[in-house]
matplotlib code that plots the C-alpha trace (Angstrom):
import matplotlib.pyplot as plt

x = [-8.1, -8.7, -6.1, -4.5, -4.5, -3.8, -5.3, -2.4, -4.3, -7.0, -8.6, -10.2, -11.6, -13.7, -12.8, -14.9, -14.9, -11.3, -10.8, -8.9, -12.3, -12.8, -10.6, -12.6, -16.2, -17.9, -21.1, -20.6, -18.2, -17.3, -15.2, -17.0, -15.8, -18.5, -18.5, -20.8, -18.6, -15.3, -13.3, -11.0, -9.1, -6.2, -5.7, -2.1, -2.2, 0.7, 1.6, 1.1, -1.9, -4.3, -7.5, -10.6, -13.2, -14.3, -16.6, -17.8, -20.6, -21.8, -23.3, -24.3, -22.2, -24.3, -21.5, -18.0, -15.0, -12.7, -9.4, -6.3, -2.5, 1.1, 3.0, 1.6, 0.5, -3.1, -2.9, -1.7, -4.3, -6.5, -10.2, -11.5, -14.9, -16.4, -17.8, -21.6, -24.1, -23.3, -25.8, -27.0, -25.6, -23.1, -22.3, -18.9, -18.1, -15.9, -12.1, -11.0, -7.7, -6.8, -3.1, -2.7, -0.7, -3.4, -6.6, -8.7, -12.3, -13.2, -16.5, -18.2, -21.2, -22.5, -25.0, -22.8, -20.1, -19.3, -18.6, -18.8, -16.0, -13.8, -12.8, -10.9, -10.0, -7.5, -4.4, -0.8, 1.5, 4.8, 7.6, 5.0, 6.1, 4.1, 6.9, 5.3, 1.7, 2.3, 3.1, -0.3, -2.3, -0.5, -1.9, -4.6, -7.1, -5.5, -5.0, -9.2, -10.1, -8.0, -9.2, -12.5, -12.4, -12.6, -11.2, -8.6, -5.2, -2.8, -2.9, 0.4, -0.3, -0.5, 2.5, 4.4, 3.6, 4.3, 7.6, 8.6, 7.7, 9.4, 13.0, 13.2, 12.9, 17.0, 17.0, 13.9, 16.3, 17.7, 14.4, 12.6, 12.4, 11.4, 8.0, 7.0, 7.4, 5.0, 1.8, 3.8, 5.7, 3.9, 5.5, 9.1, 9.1, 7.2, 9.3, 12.4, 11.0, 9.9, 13.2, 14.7, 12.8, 13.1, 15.7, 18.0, 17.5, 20.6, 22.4, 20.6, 20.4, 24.3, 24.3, 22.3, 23.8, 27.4, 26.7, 24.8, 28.4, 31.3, 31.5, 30.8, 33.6, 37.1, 40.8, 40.8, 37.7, 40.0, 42.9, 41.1, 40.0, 43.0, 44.7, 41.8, 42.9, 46.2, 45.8, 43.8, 44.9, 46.4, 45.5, 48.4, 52.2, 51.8, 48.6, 45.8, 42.5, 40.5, 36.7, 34.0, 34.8, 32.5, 30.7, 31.9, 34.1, 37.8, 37.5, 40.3, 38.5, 40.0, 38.1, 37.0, 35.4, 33.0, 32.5, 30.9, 28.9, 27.5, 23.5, 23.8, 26.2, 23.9, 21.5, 23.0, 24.0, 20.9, 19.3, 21.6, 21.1, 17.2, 18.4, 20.8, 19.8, 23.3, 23.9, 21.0, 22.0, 25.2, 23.4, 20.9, 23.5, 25.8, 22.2, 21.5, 25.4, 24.8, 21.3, 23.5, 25.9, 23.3, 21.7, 22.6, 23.5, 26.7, 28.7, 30.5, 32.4, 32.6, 36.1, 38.4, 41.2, 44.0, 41.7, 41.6, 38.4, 37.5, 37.5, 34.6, 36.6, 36.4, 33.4, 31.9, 33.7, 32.0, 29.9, 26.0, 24.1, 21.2, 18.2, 16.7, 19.4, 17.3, 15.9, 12.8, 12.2, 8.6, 8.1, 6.8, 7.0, 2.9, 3.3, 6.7, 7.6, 10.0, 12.8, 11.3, 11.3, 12.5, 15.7, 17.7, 20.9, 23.2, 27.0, 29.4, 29.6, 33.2, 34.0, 31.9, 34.1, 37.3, 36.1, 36.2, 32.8, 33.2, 35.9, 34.1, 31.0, 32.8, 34.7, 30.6, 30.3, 33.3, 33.1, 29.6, 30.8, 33.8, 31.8, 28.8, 32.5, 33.7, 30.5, 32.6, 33.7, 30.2, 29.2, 31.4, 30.3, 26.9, 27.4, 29.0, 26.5, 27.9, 27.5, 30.0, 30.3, 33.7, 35.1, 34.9, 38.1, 39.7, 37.4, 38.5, 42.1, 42.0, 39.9, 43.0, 43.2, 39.4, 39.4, 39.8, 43.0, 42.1, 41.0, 37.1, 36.0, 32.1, 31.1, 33.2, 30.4, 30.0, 28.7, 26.5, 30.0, 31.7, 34.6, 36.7, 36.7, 37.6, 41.1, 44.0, 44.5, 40.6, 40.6, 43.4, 41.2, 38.0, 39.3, 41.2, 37.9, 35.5, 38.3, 38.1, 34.3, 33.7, 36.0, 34.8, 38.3, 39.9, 36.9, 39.1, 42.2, 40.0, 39.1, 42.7, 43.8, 41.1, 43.1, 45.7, 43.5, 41.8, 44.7, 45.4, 49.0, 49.0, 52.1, 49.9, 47.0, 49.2, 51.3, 47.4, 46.7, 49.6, 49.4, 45.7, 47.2, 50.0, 47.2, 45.2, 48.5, 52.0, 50.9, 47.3, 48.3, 49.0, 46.2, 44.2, 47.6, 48.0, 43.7, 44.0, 46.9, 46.1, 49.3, 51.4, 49.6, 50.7, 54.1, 53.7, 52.3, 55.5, 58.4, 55.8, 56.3, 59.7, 60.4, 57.8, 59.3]
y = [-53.8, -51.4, -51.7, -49.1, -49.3, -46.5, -47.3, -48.5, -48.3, -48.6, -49.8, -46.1, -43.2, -40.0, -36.4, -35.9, -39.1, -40.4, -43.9, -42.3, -41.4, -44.8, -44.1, -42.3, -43.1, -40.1, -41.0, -37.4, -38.6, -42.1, -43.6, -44.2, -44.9, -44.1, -47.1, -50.0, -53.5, -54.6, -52.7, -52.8, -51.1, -52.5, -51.6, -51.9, -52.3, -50.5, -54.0, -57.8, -58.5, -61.7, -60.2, -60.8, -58.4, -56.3, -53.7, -51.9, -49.3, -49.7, -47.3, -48.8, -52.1, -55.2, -57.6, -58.1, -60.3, -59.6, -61.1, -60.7, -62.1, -61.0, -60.0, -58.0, -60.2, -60.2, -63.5, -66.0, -63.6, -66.2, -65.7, -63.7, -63.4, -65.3, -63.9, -62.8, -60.6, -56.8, -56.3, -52.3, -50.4, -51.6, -55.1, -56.7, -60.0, -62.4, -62.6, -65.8, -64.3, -64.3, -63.6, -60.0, -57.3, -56.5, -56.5, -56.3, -55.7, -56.4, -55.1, -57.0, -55.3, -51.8, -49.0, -47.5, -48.9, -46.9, -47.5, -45.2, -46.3, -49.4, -50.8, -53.4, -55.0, -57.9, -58.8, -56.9, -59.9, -57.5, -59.8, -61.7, -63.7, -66.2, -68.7, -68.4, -70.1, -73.5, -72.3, -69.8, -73.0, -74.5, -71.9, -70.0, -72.3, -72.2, -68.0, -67.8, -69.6, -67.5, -64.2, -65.6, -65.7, -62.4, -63.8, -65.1, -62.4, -63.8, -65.7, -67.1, -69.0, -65.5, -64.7, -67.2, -66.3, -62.9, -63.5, -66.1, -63.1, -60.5, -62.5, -65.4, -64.1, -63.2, -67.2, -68.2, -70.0, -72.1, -73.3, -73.3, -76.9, -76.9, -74.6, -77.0, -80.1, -79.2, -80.6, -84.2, -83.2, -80.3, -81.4, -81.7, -78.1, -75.6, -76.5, -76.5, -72.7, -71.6, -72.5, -70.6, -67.1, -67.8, -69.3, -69.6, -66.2, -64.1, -66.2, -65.4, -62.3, -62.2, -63.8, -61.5, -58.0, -59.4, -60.3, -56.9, -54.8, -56.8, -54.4, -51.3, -51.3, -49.3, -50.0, -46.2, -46.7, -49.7, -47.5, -44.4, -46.7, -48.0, -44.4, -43.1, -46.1, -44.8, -42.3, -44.4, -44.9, -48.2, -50.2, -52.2, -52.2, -54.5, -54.0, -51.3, -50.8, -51.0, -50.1, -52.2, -52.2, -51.4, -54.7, -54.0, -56.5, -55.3, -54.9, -57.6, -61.0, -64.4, -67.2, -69.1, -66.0, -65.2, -69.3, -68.7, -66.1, -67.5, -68.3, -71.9, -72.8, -71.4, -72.7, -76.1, -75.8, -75.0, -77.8, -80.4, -78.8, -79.1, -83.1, -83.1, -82.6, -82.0, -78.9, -77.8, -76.9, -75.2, -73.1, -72.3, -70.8, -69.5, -67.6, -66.1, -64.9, -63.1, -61.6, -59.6, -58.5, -57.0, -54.9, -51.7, -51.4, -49.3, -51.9, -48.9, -48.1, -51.7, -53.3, -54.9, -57.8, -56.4, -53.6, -51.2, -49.5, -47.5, -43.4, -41.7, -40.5, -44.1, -44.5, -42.2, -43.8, -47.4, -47.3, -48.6, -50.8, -49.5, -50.1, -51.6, -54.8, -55.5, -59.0, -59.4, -63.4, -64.4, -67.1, -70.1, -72.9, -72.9, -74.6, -76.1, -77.1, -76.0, -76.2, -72.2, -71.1, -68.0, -68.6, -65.9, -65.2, -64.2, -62.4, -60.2, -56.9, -55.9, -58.3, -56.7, -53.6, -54.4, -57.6, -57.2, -57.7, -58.3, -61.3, -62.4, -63.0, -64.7, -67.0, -67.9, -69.3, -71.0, -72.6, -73.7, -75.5, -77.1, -78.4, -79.9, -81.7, -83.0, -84.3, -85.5, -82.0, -80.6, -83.2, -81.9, -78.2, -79.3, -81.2, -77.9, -76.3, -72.5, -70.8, -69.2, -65.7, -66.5, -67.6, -65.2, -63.4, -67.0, -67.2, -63.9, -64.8, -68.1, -67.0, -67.5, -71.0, -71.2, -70.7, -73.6, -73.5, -73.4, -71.0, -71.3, -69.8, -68.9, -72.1, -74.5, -76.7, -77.7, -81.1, -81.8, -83.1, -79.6, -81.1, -77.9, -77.8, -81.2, -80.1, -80.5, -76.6, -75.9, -79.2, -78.2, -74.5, -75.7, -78.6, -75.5, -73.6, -76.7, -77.4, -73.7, -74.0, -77.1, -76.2, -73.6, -73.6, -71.8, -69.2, -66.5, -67.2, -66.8, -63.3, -62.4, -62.8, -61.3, -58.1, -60.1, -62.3, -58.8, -57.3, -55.4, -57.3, -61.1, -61.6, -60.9, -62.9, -65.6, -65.2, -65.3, -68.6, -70.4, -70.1, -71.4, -74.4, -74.7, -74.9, -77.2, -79.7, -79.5, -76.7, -77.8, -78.9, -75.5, -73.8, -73.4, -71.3, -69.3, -68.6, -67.4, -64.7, -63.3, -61.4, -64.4, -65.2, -61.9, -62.4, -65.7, -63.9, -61.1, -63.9, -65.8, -62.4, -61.8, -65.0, -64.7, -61.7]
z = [-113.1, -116.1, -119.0, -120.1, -124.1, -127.3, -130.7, -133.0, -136.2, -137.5, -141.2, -141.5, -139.8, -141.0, -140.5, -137.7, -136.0, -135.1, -133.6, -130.8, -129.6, -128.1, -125.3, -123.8, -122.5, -123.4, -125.5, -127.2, -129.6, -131.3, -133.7, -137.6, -140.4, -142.7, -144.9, -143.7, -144.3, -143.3, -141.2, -138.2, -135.3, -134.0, -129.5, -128.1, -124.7, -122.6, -121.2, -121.8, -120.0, -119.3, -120.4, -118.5, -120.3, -123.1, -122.5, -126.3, -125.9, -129.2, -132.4, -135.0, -136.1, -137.0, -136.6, -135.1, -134.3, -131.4, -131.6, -129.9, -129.3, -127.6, -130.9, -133.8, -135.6, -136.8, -138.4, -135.8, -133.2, -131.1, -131.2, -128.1, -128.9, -132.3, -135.4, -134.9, -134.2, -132.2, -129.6, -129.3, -127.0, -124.3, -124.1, -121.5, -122.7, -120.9, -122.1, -119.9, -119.1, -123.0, -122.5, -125.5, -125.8, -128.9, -129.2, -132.7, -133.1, -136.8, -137.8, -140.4, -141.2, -139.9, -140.6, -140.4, -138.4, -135.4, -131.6, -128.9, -126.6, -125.5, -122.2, -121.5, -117.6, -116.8, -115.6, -116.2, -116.8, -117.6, -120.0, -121.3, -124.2, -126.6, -125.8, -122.3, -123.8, -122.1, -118.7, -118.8, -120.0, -117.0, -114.3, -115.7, -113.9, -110.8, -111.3, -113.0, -109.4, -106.9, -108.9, -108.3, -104.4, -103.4, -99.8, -101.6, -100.0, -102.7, -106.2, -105.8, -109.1, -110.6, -109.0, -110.0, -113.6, -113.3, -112.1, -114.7, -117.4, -116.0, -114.8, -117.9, -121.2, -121.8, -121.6, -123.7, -126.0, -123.4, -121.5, -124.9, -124.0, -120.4, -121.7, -124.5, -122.2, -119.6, -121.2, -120.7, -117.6, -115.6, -112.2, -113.0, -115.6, -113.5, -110.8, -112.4, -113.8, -110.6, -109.3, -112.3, -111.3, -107.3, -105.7, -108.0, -109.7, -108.2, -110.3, -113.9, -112.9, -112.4, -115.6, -117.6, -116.2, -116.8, -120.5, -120.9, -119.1, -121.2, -123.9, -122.3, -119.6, -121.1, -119.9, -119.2, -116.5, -114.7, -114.4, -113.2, -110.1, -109.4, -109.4, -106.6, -104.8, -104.1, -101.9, -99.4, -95.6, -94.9, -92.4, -91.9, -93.1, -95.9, -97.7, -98.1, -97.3, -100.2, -100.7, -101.8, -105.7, -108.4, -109.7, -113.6, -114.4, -116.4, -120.1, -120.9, -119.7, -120.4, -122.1, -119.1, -117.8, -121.1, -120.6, -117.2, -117.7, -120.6, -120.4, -121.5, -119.2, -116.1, -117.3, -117.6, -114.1, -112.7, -114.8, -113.1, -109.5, -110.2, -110.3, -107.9, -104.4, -103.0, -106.2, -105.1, -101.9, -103.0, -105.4, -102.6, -100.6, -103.7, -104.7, -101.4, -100.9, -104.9, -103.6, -100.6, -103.3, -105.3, -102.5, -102.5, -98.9, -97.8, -95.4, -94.0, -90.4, -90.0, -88.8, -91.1, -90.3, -88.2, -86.7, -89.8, -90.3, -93.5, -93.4, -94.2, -97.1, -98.4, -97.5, -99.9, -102.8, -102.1, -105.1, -104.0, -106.5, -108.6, -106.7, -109.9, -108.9, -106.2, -106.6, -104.2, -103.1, -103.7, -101.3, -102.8, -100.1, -100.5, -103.9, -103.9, -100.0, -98.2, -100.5, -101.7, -98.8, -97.5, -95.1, -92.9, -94.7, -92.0, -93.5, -92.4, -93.8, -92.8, -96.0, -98.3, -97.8, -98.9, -101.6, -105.2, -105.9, -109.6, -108.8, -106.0, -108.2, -111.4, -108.3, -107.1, -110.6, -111.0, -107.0, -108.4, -112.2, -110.4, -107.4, -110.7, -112.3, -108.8, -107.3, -103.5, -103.1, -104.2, -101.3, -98.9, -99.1, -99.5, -96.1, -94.5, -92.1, -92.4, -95.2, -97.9, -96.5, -94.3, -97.4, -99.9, -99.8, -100.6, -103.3, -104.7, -103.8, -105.9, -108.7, -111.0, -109.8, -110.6, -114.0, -116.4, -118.2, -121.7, -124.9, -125.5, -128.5, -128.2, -129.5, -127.1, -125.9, -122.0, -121.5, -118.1, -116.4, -116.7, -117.9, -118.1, -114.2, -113.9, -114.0, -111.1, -110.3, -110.3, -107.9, -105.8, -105.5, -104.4, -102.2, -100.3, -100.1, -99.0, -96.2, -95.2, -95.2, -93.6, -89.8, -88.4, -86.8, -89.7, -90.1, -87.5, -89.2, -92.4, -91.0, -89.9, -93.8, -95.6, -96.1, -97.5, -99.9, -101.0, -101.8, -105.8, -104.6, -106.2, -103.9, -100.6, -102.0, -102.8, -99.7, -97.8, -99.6, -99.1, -95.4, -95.2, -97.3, -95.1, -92.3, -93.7, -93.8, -91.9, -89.7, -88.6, -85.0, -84.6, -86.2, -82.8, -81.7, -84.6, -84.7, -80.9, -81.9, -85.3, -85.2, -85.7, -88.9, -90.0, -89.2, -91.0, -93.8, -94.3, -94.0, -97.0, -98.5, -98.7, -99.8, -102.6, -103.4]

ax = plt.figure().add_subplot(projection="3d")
ax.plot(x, y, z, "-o")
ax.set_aspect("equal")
plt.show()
């Protein structure tokens, strides 16, 4: 396609003839700058781009260089097209794809030097970064070939490149290594990349927007939504209905929370799941349930645990995600197998009304650190053939219990083992959410409690999750009783309460 492209400067220009005149093909004007030796102009294209062609309609220069690179630097610029003589008139030579951002067309010798217009055609490659030069290397035969084919309906090589630039640059210091390493080891580090801006990208992208909100959220903000959360209709006597909560996170966060949402130790993870088939498949799932959280879809009218519904009052309150959060899936089971491909993901949307989204996101990250530190339980929910929707309000509800007891500074280091989940409350959290996960018998008694486990109230969250524990042990030969007649658990639930209370 044709490039769009300003000048950004040039060496010099005379009154009459300005070098902006080269952006437009109109042989009535053209850039000059009356002198006849050594001069320049310097194009900035409006996005990185792999170049494929230069057109110059030509004046009067003898002799030219064309040069070009991603950062403006004229220096370290590659050679596009090699000192030597300029042809009359027009003249398109052939690029190859020459990933640029700038283009500079030194004129060596001229009588005088001047050129009519400038064209250039290629490939936008938006977020593309020189750090990115192995991986183009990589594909830019397989993307020259496909762009070839004119029957050719998708370069998915292209594609894949294209998202890579656009989704990985906030983490080009922690895959630095994975980019230099694929001229020894292609196979294993575009796959590990592809997995990094596919499959696995919900989470980075969680990642990212988290790091990019902690300083902007105020105390003031936190309370103002838990005051319009007063006035809203219960739906029961012991808890209220709450809306789907906004996704920013409160201003006060404790150190295990700025350790998860820390790029390195995402990255880590992902890195280990690459290597570890049964990680992978938790962060498949843990990805897919992140994606639904980001779409801006308003789950609203649906019916909540003990027959609540939402008003349409609350309803406009549920705050709906930027449509920029939107992460599309490319599906790349064509180059990769099956593992990329694109599977339903099936949830319930009642949840997603009355969840926390912000807790329920962090609790993702900490179910997927603990279950990298306690490989058996990892296995166990790996095994699991539902997925995690049914147990998110647990999630939410034990997020306390999630988080690593300790007080990271922001260089506490995080070994492959994740040894600050390896702890006996962060055990004792995610063995209660595999169990939950892996009987389907407990996913209607999951339901019945999710007010409960959702609630602003620690005591009816903790109330909640001491009743699924008591089901998982003493009372578990009656859990098919107390799943048939959802009241009971509540009545379970307020004699929990008043002696929590």
């Amino acid at each position: 396609v044709a490039l769009g492209f300003r000048v950004k400067a040039c060496s010099r220009e005379s009154s009459g003839q300005k070098a902006a005149n080269v952006l437009e093909p109109d042989l009535r004007s053209h850039w000059s700058t009356a002198t006849n030796t050594k001069e320049w102009i310097l194009l900035e294209l409006n996005e990185p781009c792999l170049v494929s062609h230069i057109r110059i309609y030509n004046k009067s220069v003898l002799e030219w260089e064309v040069t070009g690179g991603l950062r403006y630097k004229p220096e370290a610029f590659v050679k596009v097209r090699p000192r030597g003589e300029a042809p009359k008139r027009d003249m398109v030579y052939p690029a190859n794809h020459t990933p640029c951002r700038y283009v500079r067309i030194s004129c060596l010798r001229g009588s005088p030097i001047a050129i009519y217009f400038i064209q250039l055609t290629g490939i936008p490659v938006p977020g593309l970064e020189p750090e990115f030069q192995p991986l183009v290397n990589h594909l830019l035969p397989q993307i020259s070939s496909s762009q070839k084919q004119s029957h050719s309906s998708h370069n998915m090589h292209l594609q894949l490149l294209k998202d890579i630039a656009r989704r990985l640059p906030p983490f080009l210091p922690q895959i630095e290594a994975d980019l230099n390493s694929i001229t020894d080891t292609p196979e294993s580090s575009v796959w590990f990349l592809a997995l990094l801006a596919g499959p696995f990208y919900p989470i980075l992208n969680l990642i990212n927007e988290r790091d990019a909100t902690k300083t902007s959220i105020s105390s003031v903000d936190s309370d103002t939504l838990k005051t319009s959360l007063a006035s809203i209709p219960t739906v029961s006597s012991n808890f209220e209905a709450q809306p789907r909560r906004a996704r920013s996170p409160s201003s006060v966060q404790p150190a295990s929370c700025m350790l998860a949402f820390r790029s390195e130790t995402a990255i880590l993870l992902l890195r280990k799941a690459h290597k570890d088939k049964t990680l992978s498949i938790v962060c498949h799932r843990a990805s897919r349930v992140l994606q639904k959280l980001l779409e801006p879809e308003p789950f609203v009218d649906e019916p909540i645990p003990n027959g609540g519904m939402l008003s349409s009052e609350v309803s406009d309150e549920i705050p709906k995600s930027d449509a920029s959060s939107l992460v599309p899936y490319t599906n790349y089971s064509s180059l990769f197998g099956e593992e990329f491909s694109l599977s339903e993901n099936h949830f319930d949307g009642s949840f997603l009304n009355i969840l926390d989204v912000a807790a329920v996101e962090e609790g993702i990250l900490h179910v997927l650190y603990a279950a990298a530190s306690q490989p058996q339980l990892g296995c166990k929910l790996a095994e699991t053939t539902s997925d995690m929707w049914s147990v998110l309000p647990l999630v939410q509800a034990l997020l306390p219990a999630l988080r690593p007891p300790f007080s990271a500074g922001p260089t506490e280091q995080i070994d492959d083992c994740f040894s600050q989940w390896n702890h006996p409350d962060v055990h004792n959290a995610l063995s209660q959410i595999v169990s939950m996960s892996v009987s389907s018998v407990f996913h209607p008694l999951l339901r019945g409690c999710a007010g409960y486990l959702s609630s602003y109230l620690p005591s009816h969250a903790k109330a909640a999750c001491v009743l699924l524990d008591l089901c998982r042990g003493p009372l578990s030969p009656w859990v098919p009783m107390i799943t048939a007649k959802v009241d009971l658990a509540v009545e379970l639930l307020e004699d929990l309460l008043g002696v929590i209370q």
